[in-house]
C-alpha positions as CSV (number, residue, x, y, z in Angstrom):
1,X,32.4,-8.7,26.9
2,X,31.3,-12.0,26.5
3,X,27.6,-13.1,25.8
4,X,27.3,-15.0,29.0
5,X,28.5,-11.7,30.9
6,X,25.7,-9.9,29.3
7,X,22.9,-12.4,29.9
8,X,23.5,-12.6,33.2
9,X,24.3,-8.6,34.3
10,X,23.7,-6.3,32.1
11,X,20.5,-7.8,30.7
12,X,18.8,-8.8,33.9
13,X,18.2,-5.1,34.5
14,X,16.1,-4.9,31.3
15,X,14.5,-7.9,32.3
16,X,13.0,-6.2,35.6
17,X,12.0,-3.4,33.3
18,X,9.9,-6.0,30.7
19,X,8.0,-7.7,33.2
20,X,5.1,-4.8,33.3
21,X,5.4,-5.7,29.5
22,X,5.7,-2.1,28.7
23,X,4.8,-1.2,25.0
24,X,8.1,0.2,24.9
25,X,11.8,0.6,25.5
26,X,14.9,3.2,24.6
27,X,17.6,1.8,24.0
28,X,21.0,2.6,26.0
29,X,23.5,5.3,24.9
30,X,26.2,3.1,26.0
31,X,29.0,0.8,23.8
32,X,28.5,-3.3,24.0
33,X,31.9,-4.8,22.9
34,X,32.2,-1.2,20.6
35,X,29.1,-1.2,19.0
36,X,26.4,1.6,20.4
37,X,23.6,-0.2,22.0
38,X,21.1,0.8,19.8
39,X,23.2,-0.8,17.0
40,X,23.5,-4.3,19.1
41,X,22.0,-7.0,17.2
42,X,22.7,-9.9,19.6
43,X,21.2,-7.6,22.2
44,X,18.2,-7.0,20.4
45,X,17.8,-10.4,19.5
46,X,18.1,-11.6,22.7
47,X,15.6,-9.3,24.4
48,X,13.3,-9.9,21.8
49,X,13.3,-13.4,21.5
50,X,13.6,-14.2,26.0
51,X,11.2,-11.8,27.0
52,X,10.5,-8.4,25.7
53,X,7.7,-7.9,22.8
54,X,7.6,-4.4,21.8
55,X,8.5,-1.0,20.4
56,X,12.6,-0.5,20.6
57,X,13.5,3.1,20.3
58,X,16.4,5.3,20.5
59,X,16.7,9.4,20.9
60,X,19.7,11.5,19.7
61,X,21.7,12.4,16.9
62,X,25.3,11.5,17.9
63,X,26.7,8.0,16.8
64,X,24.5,7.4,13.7
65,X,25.4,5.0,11.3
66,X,21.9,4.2,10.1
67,X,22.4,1.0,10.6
68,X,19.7,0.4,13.8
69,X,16.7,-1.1,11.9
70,X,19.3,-4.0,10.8
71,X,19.8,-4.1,14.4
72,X,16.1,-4.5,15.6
73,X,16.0,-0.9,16.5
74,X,12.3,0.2,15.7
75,X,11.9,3.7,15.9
76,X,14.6,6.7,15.9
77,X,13.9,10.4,17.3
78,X,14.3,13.2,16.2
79,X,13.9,12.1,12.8
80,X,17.5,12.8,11.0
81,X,17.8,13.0,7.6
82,X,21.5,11.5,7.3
83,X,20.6,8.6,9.3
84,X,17.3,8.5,6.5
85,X,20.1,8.4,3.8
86,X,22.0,6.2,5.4
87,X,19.6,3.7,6.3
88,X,19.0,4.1,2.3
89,X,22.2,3.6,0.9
90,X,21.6,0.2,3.0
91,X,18.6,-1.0,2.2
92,X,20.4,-0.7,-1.5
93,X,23.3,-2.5,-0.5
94,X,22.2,-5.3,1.1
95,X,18.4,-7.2,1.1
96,X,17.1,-5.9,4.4
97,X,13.4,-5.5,3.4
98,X,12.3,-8.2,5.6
99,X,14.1,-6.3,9.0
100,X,12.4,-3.2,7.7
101,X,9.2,-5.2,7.8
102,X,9.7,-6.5,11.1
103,X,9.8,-2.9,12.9
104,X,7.1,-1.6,10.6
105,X,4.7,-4.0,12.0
106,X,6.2,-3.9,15.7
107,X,5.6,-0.3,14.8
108,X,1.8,-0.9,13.8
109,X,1.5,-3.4,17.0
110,X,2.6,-0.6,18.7
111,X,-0.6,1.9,17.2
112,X,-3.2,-0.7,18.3
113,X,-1.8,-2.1,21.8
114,X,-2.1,1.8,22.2
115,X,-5.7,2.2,21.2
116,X,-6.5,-0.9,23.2
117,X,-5.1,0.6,26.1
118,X,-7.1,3.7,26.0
119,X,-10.0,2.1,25.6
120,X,-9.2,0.0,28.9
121,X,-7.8,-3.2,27.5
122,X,-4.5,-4.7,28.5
């Protein structure tokens, strides 16, 4: 499926979804052109960088390759401990420290747009 496809179907959905600006969003379980969605980087990018800023996460166990933080996949439940390994045996393989970096301090953003929000900020 081409990019210009996506943009203009299958992302306009999420957009709907980001305009609350939600702290948060799971991904899909779904393929994009045979990658699983949470394993999308072009999708991720894209969200991120038109209008989404926030928390991407994904739940399940089936289609792991450890390789969603590359993606710009943030957080992953239940925690796995292949997936750990895997996204391990990256990190050794190539430099991704700096997209590790990035969803650690989405993640942190995360923590205190939280707090603000229970104490009654936006």
């Amino acid at each position: 499926m081409d990019e210009r496809t996506l943009r203009e179907i299958y992302y306009v959905p999420l957009n709907w979804v980001a305009k609350p600006s939600p702290v948060s969003m799971m991904s899909a379980y779904n393929r994009i052109n045979g990658k699983y969605a949470s394993e999308y980087k072009k999708g991720f990018t894209f969200c991120a960088t038109s209008w989404f800023d926030g928390v991407m996460y994904w739940t399940g166990k089936r289609c792991a390759t450890g390789d969603r933080r590359h993606s710009g996949c943030d957080i992953e439940f239940p925690y796995n401990g292949d997936n750990y390994e895997k996204l391990l045996t990256i990190t050794m393989r190539r430099n991704i420290d700096e997209q590790i970096d990035a969803c650690a301090s989405r993640v942190v953003d995360l923590a205190y747009r939280c707090k603000d929000m229970q104490k009654g900020k936006e």
